[in-house]
N, C-alpha and C positions, 0 to 999 in steps of 0.2 A: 504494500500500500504506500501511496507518497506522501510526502509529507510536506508540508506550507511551510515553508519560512518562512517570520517577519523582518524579511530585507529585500533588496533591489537587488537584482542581478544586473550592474551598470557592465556592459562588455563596450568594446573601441568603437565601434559605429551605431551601435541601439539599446535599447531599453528592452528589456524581456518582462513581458507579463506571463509568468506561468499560470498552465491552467493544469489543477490536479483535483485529488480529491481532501476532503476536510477527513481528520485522523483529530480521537482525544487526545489533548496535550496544544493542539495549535490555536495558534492567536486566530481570533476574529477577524480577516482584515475588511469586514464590513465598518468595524468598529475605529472610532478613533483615523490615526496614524498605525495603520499597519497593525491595529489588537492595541493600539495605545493611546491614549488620552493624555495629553500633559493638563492639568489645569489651573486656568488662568482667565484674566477678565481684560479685553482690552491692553494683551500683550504684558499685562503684568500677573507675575505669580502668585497665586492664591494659598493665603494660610487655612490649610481645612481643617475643621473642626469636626464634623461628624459628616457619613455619608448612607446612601438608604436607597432600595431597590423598587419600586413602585410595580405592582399587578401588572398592571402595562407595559413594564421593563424600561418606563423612562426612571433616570436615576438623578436622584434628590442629596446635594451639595451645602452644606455649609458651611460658611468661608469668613474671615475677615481681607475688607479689602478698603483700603484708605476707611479705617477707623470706624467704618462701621461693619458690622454682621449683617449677611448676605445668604439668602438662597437661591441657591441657579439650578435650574432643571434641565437633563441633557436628553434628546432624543434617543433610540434604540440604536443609533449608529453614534452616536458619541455628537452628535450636532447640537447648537443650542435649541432648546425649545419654546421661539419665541413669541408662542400662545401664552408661556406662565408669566405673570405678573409684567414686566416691563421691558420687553423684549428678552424672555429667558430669566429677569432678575429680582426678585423679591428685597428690600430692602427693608428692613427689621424694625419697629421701634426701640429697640433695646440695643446695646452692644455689649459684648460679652467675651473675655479672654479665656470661658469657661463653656465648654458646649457638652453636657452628658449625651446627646443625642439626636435621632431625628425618624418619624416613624411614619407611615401613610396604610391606612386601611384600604381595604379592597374597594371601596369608591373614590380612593383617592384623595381623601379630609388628610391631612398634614399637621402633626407636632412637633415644635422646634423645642427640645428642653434644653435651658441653660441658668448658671449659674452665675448672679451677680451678688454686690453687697451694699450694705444699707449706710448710713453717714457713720452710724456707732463700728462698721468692718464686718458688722454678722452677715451669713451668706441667704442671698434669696434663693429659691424655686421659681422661673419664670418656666411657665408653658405659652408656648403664642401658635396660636389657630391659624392655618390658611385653607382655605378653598381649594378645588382641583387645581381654577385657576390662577392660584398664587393672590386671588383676594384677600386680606382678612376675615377670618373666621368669626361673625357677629355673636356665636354662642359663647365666644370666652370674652363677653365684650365690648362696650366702646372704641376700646385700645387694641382688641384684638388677642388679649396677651391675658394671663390668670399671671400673680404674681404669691407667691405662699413665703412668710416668715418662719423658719421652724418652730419658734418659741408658740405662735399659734397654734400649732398642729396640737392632740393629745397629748398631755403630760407623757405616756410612753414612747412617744417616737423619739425622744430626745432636744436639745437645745441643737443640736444640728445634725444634718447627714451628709453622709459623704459615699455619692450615688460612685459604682461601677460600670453600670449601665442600663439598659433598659429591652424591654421586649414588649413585644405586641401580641394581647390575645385578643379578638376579634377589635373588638370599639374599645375594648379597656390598654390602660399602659401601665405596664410594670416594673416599677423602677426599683431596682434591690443595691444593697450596699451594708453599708454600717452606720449604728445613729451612736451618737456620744451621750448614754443615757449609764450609767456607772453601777453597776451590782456589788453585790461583796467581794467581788474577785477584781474591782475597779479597772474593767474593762469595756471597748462595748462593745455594743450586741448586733447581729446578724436583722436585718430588719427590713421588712417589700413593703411599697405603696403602690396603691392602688389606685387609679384618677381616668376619668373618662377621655377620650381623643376625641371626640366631638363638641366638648364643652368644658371641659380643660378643669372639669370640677374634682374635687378630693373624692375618693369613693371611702376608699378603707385602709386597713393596713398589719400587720403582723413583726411584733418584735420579739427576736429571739425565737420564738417555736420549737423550743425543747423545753419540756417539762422535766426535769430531771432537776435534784437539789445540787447531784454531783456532779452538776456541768453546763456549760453554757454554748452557746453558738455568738461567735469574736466577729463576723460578719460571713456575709452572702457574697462567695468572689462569681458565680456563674449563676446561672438558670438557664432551661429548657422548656418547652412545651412540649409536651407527650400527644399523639393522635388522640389518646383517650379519654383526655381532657385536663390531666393530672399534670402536675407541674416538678420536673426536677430540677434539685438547689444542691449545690454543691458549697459546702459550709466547713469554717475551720471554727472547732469547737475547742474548750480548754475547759480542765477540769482531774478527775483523779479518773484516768483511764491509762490503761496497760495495750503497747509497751511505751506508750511514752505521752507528757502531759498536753503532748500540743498534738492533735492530729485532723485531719481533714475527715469529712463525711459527708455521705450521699442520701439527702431525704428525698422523700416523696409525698408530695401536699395532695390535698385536692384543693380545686379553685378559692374553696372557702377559706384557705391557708391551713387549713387544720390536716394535721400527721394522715397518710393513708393507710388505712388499717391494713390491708393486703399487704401489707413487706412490715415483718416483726423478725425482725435479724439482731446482728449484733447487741445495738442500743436500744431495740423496743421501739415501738411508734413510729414507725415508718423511717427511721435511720440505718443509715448500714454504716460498719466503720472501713473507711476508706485506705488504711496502714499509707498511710503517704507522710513523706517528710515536710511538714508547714514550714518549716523556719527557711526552705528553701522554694516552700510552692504557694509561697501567702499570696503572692501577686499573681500569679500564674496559670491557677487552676480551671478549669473548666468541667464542664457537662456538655453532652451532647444525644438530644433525644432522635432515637431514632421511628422510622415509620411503622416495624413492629413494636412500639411499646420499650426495644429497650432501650438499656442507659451508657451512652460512653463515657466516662471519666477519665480526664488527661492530667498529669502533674509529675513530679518528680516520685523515684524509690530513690535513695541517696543520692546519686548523680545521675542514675538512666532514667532518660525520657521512658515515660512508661505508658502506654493507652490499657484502662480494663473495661471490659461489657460487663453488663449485670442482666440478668434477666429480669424478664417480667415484677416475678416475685422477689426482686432482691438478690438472688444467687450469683455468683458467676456463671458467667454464658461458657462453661469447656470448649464449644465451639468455634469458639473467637481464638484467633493466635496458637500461641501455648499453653494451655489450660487456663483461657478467658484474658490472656496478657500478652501482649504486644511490645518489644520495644524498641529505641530509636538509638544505637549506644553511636552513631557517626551523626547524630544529629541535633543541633540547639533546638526544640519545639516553639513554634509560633503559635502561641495556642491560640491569640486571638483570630487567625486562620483558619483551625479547623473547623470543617463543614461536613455535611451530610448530604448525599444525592438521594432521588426516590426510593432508588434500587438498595439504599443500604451501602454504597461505596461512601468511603470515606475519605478524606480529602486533606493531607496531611502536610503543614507546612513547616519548614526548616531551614536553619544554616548548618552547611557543611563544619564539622566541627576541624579540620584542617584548612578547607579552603576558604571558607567564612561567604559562598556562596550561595544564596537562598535558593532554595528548589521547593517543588513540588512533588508529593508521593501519591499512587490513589491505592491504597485499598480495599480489595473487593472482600464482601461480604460475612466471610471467615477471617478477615484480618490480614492473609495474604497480598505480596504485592501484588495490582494487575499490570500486566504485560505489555494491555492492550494502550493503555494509557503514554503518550509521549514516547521516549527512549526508551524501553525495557520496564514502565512503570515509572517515570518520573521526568523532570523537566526541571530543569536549572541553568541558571546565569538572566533570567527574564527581567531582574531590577538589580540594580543600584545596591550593593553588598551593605552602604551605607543607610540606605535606606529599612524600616521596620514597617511587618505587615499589621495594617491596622482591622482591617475587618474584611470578609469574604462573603458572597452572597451565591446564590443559584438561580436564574431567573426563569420564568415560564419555558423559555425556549432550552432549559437545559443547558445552558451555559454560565459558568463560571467568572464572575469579577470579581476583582482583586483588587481593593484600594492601599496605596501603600506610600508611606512618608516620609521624607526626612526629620530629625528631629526639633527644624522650626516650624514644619506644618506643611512646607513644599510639599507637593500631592502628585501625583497621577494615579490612573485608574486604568486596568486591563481586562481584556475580556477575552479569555479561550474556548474552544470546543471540549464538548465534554462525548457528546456521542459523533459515527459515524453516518455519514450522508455519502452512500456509493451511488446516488440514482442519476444525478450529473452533477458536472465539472464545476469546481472550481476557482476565481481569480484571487492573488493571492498577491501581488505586487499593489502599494497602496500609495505612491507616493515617485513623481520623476522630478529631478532636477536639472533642470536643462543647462545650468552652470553659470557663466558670467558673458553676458556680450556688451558692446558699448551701444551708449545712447544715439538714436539716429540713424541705426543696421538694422538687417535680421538676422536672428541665430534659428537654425534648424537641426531638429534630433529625429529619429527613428526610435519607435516602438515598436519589438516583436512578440505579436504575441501565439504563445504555443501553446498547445495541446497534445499534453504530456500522455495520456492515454486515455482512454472510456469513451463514451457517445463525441458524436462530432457536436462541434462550438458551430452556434450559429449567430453572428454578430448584425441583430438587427440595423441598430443605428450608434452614432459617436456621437454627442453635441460637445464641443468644442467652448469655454471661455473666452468671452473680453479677451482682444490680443494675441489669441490663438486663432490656426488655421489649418486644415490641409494643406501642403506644399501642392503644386501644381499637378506632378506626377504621381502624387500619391494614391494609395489603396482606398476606395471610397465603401461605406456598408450600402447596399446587406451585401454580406461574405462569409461561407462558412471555411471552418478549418476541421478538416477529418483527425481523427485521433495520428498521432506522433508526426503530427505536420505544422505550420507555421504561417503567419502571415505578418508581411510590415507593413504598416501605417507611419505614414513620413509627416510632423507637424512643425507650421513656423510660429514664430512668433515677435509680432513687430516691437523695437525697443521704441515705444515714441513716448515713453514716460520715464522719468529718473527715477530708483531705486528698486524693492521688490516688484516685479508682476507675477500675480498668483490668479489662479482659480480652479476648479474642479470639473473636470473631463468626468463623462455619463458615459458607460459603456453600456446598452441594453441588449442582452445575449439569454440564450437558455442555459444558463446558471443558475446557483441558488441564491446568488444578489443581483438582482439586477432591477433598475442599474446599476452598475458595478461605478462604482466613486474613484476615482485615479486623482489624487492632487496634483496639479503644474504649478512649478516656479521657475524664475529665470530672475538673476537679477542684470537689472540695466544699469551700465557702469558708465561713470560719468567724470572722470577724474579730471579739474579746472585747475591749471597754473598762473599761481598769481605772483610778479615778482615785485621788493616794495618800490625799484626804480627801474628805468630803461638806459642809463646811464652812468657807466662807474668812474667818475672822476677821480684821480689820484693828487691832482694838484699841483701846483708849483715843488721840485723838489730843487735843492744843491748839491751840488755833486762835487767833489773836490778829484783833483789833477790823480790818475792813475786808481780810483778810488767807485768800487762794485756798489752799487743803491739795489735792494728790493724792499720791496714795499709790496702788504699784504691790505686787502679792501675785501669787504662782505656783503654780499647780495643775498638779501632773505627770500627762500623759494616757499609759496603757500600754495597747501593743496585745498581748495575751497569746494571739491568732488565730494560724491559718496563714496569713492575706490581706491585704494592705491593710487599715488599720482608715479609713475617710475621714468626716471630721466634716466636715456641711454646714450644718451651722448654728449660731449663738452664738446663742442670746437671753434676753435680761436683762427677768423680768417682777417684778413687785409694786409696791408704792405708792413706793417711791423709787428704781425703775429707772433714772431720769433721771440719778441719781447713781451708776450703774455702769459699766461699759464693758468689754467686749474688743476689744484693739487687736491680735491676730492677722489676717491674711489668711487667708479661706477660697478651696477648701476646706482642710482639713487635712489629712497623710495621712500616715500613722503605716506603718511597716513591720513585719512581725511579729518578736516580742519588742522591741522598741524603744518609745522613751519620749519626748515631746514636752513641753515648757512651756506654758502657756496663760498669758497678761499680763492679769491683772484687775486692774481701775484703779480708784480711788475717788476723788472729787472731791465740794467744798461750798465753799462761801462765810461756812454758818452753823452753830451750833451745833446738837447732837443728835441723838439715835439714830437709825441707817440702819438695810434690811435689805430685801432681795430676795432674788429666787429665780433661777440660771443652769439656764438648759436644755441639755445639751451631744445634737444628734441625729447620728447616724450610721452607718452602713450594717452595726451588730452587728444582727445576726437574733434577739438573746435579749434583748439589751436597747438596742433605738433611740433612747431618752431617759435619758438620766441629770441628775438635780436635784442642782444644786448650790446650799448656801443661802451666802447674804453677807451681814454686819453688819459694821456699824464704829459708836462712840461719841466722837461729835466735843466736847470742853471749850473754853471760852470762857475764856481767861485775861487777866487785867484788870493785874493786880500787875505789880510790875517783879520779876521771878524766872528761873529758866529755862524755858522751855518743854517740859513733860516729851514724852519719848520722839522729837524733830523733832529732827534732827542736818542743817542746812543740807551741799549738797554743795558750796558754794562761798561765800567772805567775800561776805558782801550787808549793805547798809547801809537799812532799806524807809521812804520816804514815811511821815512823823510821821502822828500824827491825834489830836485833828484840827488840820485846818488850812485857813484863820484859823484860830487858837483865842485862846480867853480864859475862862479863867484860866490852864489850866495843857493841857498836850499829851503825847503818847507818842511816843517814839524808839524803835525795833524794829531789833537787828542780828543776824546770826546768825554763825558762826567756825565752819568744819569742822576746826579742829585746835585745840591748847592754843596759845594765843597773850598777848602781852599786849597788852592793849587801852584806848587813851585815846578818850572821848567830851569835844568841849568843843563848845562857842555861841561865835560871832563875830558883831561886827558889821558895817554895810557898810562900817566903816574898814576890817575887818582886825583889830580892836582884839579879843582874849580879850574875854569875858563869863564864860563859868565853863566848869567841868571836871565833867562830873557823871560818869563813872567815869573808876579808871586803874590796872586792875588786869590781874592775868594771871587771865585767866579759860579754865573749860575746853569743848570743844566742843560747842556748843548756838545755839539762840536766846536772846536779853534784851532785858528793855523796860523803859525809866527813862522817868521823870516829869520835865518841865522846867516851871517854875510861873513861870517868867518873872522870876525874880531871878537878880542878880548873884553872885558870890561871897562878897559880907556881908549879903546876903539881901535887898538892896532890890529895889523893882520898877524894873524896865527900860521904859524909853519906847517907843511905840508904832511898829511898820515891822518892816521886811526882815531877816533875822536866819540867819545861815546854822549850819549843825550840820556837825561831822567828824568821822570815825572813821578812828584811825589805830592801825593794828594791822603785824604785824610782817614782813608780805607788801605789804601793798594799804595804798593813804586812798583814802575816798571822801566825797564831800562831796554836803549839799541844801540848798536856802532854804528858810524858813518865813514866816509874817505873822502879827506879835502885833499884836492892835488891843482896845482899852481902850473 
């Protein structure tokens, strides 16, 4: 049998839609993205707070999103359902960073229960009513909303509770937990309320329900609804019980809350003692009613994940596993996961206790694993390792959702097959991305799609989105494709809009979706160069006799695109290109809205006017070249002065010139800061000759004349004659040759 993947088979020239059959274990890909829902409200990610399966199989969301609480309703295919409330969105009177729940009866009336607090901190009970259509519910209401103090409730419920969760029997909602109501053992107590979902009124309620002097029930971590009408509670009781003080247990109520007298086991009165370890399963524990009547209970034996059956009458079910025990010793249990199918399979969630990868297990009937199910009986890698399962549903059509969270409430939701459908084919690719084109083209792809085996595909019609097209040559419907044969469909798509273009392609064929939902996107790329001049002036420079100038200028490059801006090329043309440069590495690549440097250099030896032209090329579709012009005007300066506009970035002392010289020579030093500065001549003794400056001068270059006389002005004899500059960081010293 084949099997669906939830992914794209992207190959070099097309897009593959396979067509096979639906196998238990695969993703929905009617549903969502390919079996997956991320959700979110207008591109922003939604913190979910409870989530909920509807008769109809539309599924009920509640969310915080900019500060307020939110219900969103999503259609059977994962779309919004913009008949509830306000295109798809209900928006709350209340807001609440506390959601115990959210519940909808077989007509579709809606309970949101959540948890807020009053000015003194104590916590409320808010139920808020809506309508099929996401109205408020006038039965709970003005406001819409029933609001409950604990301290009002019966002296026995306690000064507060602290709900686990909730369950639906027909119109009533049954909320269990712990209430803080303190016995001799100053603990509290196991305790279920009762309150209608039609009108959001308190019905009734049951604290503790063990009669026993030698023990109590510490709270309610689970409930179940029995077919038969009976309610199973899975309860950690404490008291003087053997072998040990803290242990979990499994009752059975009847509606009225009171013990059901048909199971007298262990503890009497419809208790059974459960031998589970609480100090490790307090938070964890579960029940699970099955559609014979009986009972699964999930929690820890020391460290093994452990599932046991009970029967009818409270026994173990020998049937189940090995002798009524199942367990998990490679797996962490999710137990808020476990589910139950019609048939009695059971639906087991886990991380790999090595790989810390969440999977799926289905057990059939006896507790063994089924086969039939995903890979050999299970399914794994489906979410986010990170990610913890919050709650699991089964919807009329016999498949399986999976809501699952990060730990700040980030959500998605998945929907797999649970049974098989051989009767026909198939689609199973839910999503093409056509890649990146620029704004102002068209970009075209191929879709192929195949028919991997079974009845032939018969492809009534395509409708096509906004922006989308058949290419000219393309495959047009009706068209059928015989089993292990193929067909392509060729589509464009004009970029005449800047950024994403998306919409959703209808395929209508003899399949079991149809039509078959295909998402398109392309994004249209738009990358804009903006530079902050056209211009790079260098300026008047001085340049002294035998004496190298570069000079460094910067041109800001802005990408003002949606894309990538990437500049492939610098080039520096006109008559004294030779004399410019960019010392960037290519390419370049500018992200949108952001802003880069470019280091233009200028460089000479000799005097006067420069001027080129930079070409900046790069992948903007409206303008691939941009000119930029560059001059600079280089001065020859002779005089002993300063060097206008050349500030040295370090004491340099440079090579007189000329030299030999005769008559007279230039001395060239530069000072990056106010210093004071002595120039004198030595000779090969050692001996002074003269001092020709000795001044505090300020940061620049200078250049003195030395004409070959002493300090009373005579001429000095011919040879070797050294120069020093001693300034108030550094000396640096050179030789010269005066020859006569």
């Amino acid at each position: 049998m084949k099997k669906i993947l939830p992914l794209i088979v992207l190959l070099s020239l097309f897009f593959e839609i396979p067509i096979c059959y639906s196998s238990p274990g695969d993703f929905d890909p009617s549903f969502g993205n390919c079996g997956t829902l991320e959700l979110k409200l207008n591109g922003e990610e939604l913190n979910v707070g409870a989530v909920t399966v509807q008769q109809d199989n539309k599924i009920l969301v509640v969310a915080k999103y900019q500060n307020q609480s939110i219900v969103l309703r999503y259609e059977e295919d994962g779309s919004i359902d913009t008949t509830f409330g306000l295109n798809g969105v209900v928006y709350l009177p209340i807001f609440s960073n506390k959601v115990v729940g959210i519940l909808a009866n077989s007509n579709n009336y809606i309970c949101v229960l959540m948890i807020t607090q009053n000015s003194s901190g104590d916590d409320l009970l808010n139920l808020i009513g809506l309508t099929p259509n996401g109205s408020f519910n006038s039965g709970y209401g003005a406001n819409g909303y029933k609001q409950y103090d604990w301290w009002n409730f019966p002296t026995w419920v306690g000064s507060w509770v602290s709900p686990k969760g909730v369950e639906l029997s027909g119109n009533s909602i049954l909320l269990y937990g712990s209430s803080q109501l303190y016995d001799y053992y100053n603990n509290d107590l196991g305790i279920i309320l009762k309150f209608s979902l039609t009108t959001g009124n308190f019905i009734s309620y049951k604290v503790n329900m063990i009669y026993n002097t030698q023990f109590i029930s510490e709270s309610v971590n689970s409930l179940s609804l029995l077919p038969n009408g009976k309610i199973a509670v899975a309860m950690k009781i404490l008291g003087n019980l053997t072998p040990a003080q803290n242990q979990f247990t499994l009752m059975r109520l009847t509606f009225a809350f009171l013990p059901d007298p048909t199971i007298n086991s262990s503890l009497g009165n419809g208790i059974i003692l459960n031998n589970l370890n609480s100090n490790e399963a307090s938070q964890t524990q579960k029940i699970l009613a099955q559609s014979d009547n009986k009972m699964i209970v999930a929690g820890y034996l020391g460290s093994t994940n452990l599932l046991t059956r009970f029967d009818v009458n409270g026994s173990i079910d020998s049937t189940f596993g090995f002798n009524g025990k199942v367990d998990f010793p490679q797996l962490y249990l999710s137990y808020s996961g476990l589910i139950n199918q019609q048939n009695n399979k059971i639906l087991v969630f886990g991380k790999d206790t090595s790989t810390l990868n969440h999977s799926i297990q289905r057990l059939n009937s006896n507790g063994f694993l089924d086969t039939t199910f995903g890979d050999n009986g299970s399914i794994s890698g489906f979410i986010d390792s990170n990610k913890s399962i919050k709650k699991t549903f089964i919807d009329q059509n016999q498949k399986l959702i999976v809501w699952s969270s990060y730990s700040n409430g980030i959500s998605q939701i998945q929907k797999f097959e649970l049974l098989s459908n051989p009767q026909t084919p198939l689609m199973s690719a839910c999503y093409k991305d056509f890649g990146v084109g620029y704004w102002g083209t068209t970009i075209t792809d191929s879709l192929l799609i195949e028919n991997l085996d079974g009845p032939t595909l018969n492809i009534s019609n395509i409708t096509l989105p906004p922006s989308f097209s058949f290419a000219p040559n393309s495959l047009l419907p009706p068209f059928s494709v015989n089993s292990g044969d193929s067909a392509f469909i060729t589509v464009t798509c004009s970029l005449n809009t800047i950024g994403t273009i998306e919409g959703t392609a209808e395929i209508f064929s003899n399949t079991n979706y149809s039509p078959y939902k295909l998402d398109l996107t392309v994004l249209s790329a738009k990358p804009e160069i903006q530079t902050n001049s056209n211009f790079i002036d260098f300026g008047f420079i001085d340049i002294l006799p035998s004496q190298t100038i570069s000079v460094t200028e910067k041109l800001s490059v802005t990408n003002n695109g949606n894309y990538d801006l990437v500049i492939s090329d610098l080039n520096v043309s006109g008559f004294d290109a030779s004399n410019f440069f960019v010392s960037n590495s290519l390419p370049v690549t500018i992200s949108p809205q952001e802003s880069k440097d470019l280091d233009i250099n200028f460089f000479t030896i000799i005097d006067g006017s420069f001027s080129a032209e930079l070409q900046i090329s790069s992948n903007d579709p409206i303008s691939p070249t941009v000119a930029i012009s560059l001059g600079a005007d280089v001065l020859l300066v002779t005089d002993s002065k300063e060097v206008k506009n050349s500030i040295p970035k370090d004491f340099i002392l440079l090579p007189n010139y000329p030299n030999p010289f005769n008559p007279s020579t230039k001395i060239t030093f530069g000072i990056p800061e106010k210093s004071s500065v002595r120039l004198e001549i030595f000779n090969v003794l050692g001996q002074k000759v003269r001092t020709l400056v000795e001044a505090e001068l300020s940061p620049s270059f200078y250049t003195f004349e030395w004409k070959g006389t002493d300090e009373f002005g005579s001429s000095v004899s011919s040879g070797v004659y050294f120069y020093r500059l001693s300034t108030n960081e550094q000396v640096f010293n050179r030789k010269m040759l005066f020859v006569k």
